[in-house]
C-alpha positions as CSV (number, residue, x, y, z in Angstrom):
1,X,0.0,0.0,0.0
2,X,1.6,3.7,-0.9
3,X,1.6,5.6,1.3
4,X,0.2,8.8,1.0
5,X,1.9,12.1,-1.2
6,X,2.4,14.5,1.8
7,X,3.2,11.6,4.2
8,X,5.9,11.0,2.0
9,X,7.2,14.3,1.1
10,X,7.2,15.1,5.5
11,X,9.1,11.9,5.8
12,X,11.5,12.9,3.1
13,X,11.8,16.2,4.4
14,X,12.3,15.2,8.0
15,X,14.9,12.6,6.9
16,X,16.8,14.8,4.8
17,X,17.1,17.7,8.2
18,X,18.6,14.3,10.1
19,X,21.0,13.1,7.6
20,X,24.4,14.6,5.9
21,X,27.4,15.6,8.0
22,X,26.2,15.1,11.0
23,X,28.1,13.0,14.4
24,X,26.6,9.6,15.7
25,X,25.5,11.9,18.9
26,X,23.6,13.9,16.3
27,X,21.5,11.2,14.8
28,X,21.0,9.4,17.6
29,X,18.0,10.1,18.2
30,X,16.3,9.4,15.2
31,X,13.2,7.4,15.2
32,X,12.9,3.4,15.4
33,X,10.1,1.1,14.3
34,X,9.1,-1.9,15.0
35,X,11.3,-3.3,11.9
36,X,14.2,-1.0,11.7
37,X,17.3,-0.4,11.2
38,X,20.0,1.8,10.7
39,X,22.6,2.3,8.2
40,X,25.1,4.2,7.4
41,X,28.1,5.4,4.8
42,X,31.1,6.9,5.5
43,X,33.6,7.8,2.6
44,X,35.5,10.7,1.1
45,X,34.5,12.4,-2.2
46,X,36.1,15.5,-4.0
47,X,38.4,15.8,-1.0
48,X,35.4,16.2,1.0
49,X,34.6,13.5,4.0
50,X,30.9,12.4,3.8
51,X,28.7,10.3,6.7
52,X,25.6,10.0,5.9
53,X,23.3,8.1,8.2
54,X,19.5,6.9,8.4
55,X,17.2,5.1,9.8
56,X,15.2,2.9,7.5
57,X,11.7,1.2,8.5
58,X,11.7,-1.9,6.6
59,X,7.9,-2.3,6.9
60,X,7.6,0.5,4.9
61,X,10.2,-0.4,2.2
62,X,8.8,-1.2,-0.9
63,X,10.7,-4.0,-2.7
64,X,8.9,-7.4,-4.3
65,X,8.9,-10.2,-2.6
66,X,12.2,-11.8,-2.0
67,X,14.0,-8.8,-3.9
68,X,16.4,-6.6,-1.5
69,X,15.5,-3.2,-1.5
70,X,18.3,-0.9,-2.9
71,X,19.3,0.5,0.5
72,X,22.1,2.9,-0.9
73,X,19.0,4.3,-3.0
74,X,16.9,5.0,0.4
75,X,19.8,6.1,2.2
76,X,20.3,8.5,-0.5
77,X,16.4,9.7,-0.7
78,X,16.3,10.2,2.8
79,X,19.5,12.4,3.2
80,X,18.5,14.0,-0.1
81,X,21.1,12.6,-2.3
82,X,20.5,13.1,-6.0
83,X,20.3,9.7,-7.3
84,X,21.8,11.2,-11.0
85,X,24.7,12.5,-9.4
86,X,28.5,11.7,-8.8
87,X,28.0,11.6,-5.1
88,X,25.4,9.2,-5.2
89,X,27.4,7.3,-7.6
90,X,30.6,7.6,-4.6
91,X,28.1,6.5,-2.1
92,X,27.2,3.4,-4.2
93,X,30.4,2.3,-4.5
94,X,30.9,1.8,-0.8
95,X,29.9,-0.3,1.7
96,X,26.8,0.1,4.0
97,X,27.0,-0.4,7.5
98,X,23.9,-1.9,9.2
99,X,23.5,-1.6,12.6
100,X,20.7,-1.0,15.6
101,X,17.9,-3.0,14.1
102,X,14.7,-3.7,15.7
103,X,12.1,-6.4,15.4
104,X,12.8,-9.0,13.0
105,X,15.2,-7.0,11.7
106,X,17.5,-7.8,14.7
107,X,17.6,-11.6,14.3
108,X,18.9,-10.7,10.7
109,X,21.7,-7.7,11.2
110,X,25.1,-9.0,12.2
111,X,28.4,-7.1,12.3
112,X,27.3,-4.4,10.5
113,X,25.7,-6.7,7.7
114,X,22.2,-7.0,6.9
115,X,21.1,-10.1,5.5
116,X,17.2,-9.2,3.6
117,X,16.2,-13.1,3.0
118,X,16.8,-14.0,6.4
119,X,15.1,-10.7,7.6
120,X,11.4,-12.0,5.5
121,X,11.7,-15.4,6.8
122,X,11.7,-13.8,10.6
123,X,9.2,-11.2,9.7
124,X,7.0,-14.2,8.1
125,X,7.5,-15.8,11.4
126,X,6.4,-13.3,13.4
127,X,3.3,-12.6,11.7
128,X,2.5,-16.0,11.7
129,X,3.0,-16.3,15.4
130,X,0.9,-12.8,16.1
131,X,-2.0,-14.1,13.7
132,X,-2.1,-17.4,15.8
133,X,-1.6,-15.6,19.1
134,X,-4.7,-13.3,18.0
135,X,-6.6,-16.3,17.6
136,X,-5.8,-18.6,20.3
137,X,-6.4,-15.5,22.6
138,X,-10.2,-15.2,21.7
139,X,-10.6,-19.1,23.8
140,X,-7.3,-19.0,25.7
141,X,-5.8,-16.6,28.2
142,X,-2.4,-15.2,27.9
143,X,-1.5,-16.5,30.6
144,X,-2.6,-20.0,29.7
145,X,-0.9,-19.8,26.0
146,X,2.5,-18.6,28.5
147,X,2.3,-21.6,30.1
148,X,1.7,-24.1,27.6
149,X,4.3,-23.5,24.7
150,X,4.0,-26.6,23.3
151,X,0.1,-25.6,22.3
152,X,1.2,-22.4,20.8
153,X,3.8,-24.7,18.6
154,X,1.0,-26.9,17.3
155,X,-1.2,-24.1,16.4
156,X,1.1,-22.6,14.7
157,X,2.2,-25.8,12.5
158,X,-1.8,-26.4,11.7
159,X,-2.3,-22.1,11.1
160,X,1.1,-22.9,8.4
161,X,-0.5,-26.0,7.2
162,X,-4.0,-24.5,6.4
163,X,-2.9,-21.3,5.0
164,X,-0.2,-23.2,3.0
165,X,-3.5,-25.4,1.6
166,X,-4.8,-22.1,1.0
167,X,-2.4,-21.4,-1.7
């Protein structure tokens, strides 16, 4: 679902006031979601040092299924990086750095690598354990699911099973 024009252009706008040549301390305090993460590039260009540094909510990432986003692309939108010009072509040739991700995105960001496919297969996983946590909850208490992991396993293989019949 797209979001909407002006959503976009304030997001873009807010982005681009937190990103550039700014210090870690300076961006720290930029805004997590529930699957997040952060990346950032560091390189010289024209004699000029550049950091430029985001945070990117992967729930909102647009990319088809199974296909990384381009995150040197994003990271350049949201600092306001022309994506037809020689410093976004620096900042393509270097490494990203991934780092203080949250949500699925944690189980899939290790030493400063982000790994997309492994990223999906938690985020499928956790939908599939909060759709069958919704619907256990309308018989079962919380507090009864808690206890009993082993019932929350076999609904979940039988919610996987049906919805893989489903297809």
């Amino acid at each position: 679902m797209a979001a909407p024009k002006a959503g976009v252009q304030f997001f873009r706008a807010f982005m681009a006031e937190a990103c550039g040549k700014m210090s870690n301390s300076a961006n720290a305090s930029l805004a997590m979601t529930p699957n997040s993460l952060r990346i950032r590039a560091s390189f010289s260009f024209k004699g000029e040092a550049y950091e430029f540094d985001t945070v990117i909510d992967l729930d909102r990432s647009h990319s088809e299924a199974g296909e990384t986003p381009n995150f040197h692309l994003l990271l350049a939108r949201a600092c306001d990086i022309d994506p037809y010009s020689y410093l976004y072509e620096a900042l393509e040739s270097h490494e990203l750095e991934f780092f203080e991700a949250t949500g699925a995105a944690a189980e899939a960001c290790r030493d400063g690598v982000f790994d997309w496919a492994q990223f999906e297969q938690a985020r499928r996983s956790q939908d599939d354990w909060e759709s069958v946590r919704t619907l256990a909850e309308q018989t079962l208490t919380q507090q009864e699911l808690d206890a009993r992991p082993e019932l929350m396993l076999a609904l979940l293989a039988a919610y996987r099973a049906g919805r893989a019949r489903a297809f």
